[in-house]
N, C-alpha and C positions, 0 to 999 in steps of 0.2 A: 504494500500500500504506500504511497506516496505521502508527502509529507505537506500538511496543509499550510500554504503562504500565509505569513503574516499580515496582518489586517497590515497597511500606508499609512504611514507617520502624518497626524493632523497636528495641525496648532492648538493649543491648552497651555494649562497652566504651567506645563513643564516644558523649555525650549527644547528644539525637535534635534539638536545637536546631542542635547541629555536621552531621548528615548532611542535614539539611534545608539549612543554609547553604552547602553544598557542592553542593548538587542545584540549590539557585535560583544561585547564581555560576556554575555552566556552561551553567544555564538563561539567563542573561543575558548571556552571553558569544557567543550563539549570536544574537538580536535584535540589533537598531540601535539608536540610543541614540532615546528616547521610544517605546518599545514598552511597553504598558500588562504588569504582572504579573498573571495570575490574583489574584481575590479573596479573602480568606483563605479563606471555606468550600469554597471549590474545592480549595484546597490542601490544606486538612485533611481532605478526602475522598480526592484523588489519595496524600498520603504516608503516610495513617496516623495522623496528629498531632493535637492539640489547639491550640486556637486559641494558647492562650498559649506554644506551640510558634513556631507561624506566627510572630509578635510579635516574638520572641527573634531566632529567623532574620532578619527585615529588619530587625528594628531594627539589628542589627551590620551588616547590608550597607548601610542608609542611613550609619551610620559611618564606612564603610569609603570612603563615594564610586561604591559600586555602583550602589545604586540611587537614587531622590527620593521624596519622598512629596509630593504634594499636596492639599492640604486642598479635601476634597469630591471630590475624582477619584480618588483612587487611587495606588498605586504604580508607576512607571516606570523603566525602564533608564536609568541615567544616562547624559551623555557624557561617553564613553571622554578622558582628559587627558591631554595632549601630555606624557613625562617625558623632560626633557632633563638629562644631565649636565651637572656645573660646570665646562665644558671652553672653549677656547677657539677660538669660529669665529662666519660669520655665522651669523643668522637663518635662510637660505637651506638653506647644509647642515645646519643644526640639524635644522630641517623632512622634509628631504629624508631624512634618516637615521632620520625614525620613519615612512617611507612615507607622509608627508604630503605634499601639492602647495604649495609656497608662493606668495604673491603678494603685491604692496604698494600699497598707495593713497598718492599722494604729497600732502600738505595744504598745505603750503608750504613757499618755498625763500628765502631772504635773505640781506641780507647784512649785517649789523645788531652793535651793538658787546654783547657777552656779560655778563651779571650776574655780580657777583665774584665767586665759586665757582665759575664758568666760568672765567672768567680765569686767576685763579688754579691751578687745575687745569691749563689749557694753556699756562701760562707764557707768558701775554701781557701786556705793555704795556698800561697802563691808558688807553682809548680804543682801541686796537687791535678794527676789525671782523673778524667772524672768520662764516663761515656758518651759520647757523639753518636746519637741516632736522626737518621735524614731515611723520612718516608714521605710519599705520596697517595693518601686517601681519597677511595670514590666510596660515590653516591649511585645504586643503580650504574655499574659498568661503567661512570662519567668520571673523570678526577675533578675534586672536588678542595683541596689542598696541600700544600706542601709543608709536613711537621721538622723543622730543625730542632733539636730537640737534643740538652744537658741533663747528662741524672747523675749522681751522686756515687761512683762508685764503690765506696767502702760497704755503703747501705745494700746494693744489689752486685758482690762479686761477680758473679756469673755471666749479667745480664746478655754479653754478646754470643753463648751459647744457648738463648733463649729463643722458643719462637717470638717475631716481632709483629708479626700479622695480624694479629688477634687485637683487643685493648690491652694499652700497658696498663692505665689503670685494676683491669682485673688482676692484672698479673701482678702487680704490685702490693696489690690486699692479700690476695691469696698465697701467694709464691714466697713473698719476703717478708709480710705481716708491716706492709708500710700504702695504709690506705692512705688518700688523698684528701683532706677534710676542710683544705682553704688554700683559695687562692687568690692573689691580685695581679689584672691584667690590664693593660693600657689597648685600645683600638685605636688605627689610624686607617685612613685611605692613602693608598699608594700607587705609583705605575710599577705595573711588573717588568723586571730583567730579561733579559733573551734567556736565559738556562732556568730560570722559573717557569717561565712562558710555555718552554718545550713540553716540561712535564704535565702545565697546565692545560694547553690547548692555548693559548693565546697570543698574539702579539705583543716584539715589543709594544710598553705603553699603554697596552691595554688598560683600565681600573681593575685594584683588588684589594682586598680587606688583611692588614696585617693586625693580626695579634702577639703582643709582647708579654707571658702569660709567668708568673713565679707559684708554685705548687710548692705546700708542706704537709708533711703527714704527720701528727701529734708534734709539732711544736719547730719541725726542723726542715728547713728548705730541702727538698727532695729533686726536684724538676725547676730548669727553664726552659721554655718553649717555647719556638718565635714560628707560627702557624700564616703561612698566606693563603687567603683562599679567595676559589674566584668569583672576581666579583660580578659576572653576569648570571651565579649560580647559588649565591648564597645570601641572606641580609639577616641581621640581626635585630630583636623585636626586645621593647624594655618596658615596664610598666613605671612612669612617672607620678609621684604624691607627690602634695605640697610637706614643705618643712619650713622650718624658721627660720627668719630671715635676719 
């Protein structure tokens, strides 16, 4: 059975740039993410509307992150962005709590002495080696970040005959009895590097979200972790109260 056309965009109280932008957002909601959108005249046949109707409509849903535009092709469904709260867990449950499948590519593991800001952060001894882990985490088969990532070696001897795929955090509760219980992370927006980039899927310069993150577990700096992820795949979502001023 065919699918019955929408009744044509009349004039009311809600401008017809609004009921068109509501008609193509559950129109896109409904596609995968690169599903091509009908052409504007198409549209402005189907709704009713005038071209510069059309225009108003995507332009606000390209704003919005709905949709993309590409020069010469046309408009498409964006992909849909991973939105995690500023909460405190792995990557693993992050994942796993937006019905996403996760997974990790692990790039290397060492055991190598930490740049001061490492150091420093983990309250180590100057010369003190401490482990170097660099992975790359997806979302659903996509890469999704790149973990650089300091741990504490006296704390986890082992760790570089460890599997690294999994969450460290579990491994770190379970394995070593050093669960993760606080952390303080700084975000910023940044351009990614060409060897970022590669693992990410991006271009230089593209946008992406660094986080600058310090982990302890009962009372002792454990983890630094400097996590970029990308920023056409991921955002972050915070609940704002009033406090005193």
């Amino acid at each position: 059975m065919s699918a019955v056309p929408e009744p044509l965009i009349v004039d009311g109280l809600v401008p017809k740039h609004e009921q068109l932008r509501v008609r193509l957002t559950e129109l896109a909601a409904r596609l995968p993410a690169g599903s091509p959108l009908p052409g504007e005249r198409q549209l402005c046949v189907e709704h009713g509307v005038s071209r510069i109707t059309v225009r108003e409509a995507i332009g606000q849903l390209v704003s919005e992150g709905v949709l993309v535009r590409v020069r010469g092709k046309g408009t498409f469904v964006a992909e849909r962005k991973a939105r995690s709260k500023l909460h405190l867990a792995s990557f693993h449950e992050d994942m796993r709590r937006l019905g996403l499948t996760p997974s990790t590519v692990v790039l290397s593991v060492d055991r190598s002495v930490p740049p001061p800001a490492t150091r420093r952060a983990l309250d180590l001894p100057a010369g003190t080696p401490a482990w170097h882990v660099r992975r790359v985490r997806l979302a659903d088969g996509q890469p999704m970040s790149i973990d650089d990532g300091w741990y504490v070696a006296d704390l986890l001897p082992d760790l570089g005959d460890r599997d690294l795929s999994g969450s460290l955090y579990t491994l770190l509760a379970q394995e070593y009895g050093c669960p993760i219980d606080r952390a303080e992370q700084t975000v910023r927006a940044a351009e990614v590097d060409r060897a970022t980039g590669v693992h990410l899927g991006l271009a230089p310069g593209r946008p992406v979200l660094v986080f600058d993150r310090i982990s302890w577990s009962r009372g002792r700096p454990v983890e630094h972790d400097i996590s970029t992820y990308h920023g056409e795949r991921y955002e972050v979502q915070m609940t704002v109260e009033l406090g005193e001023r």
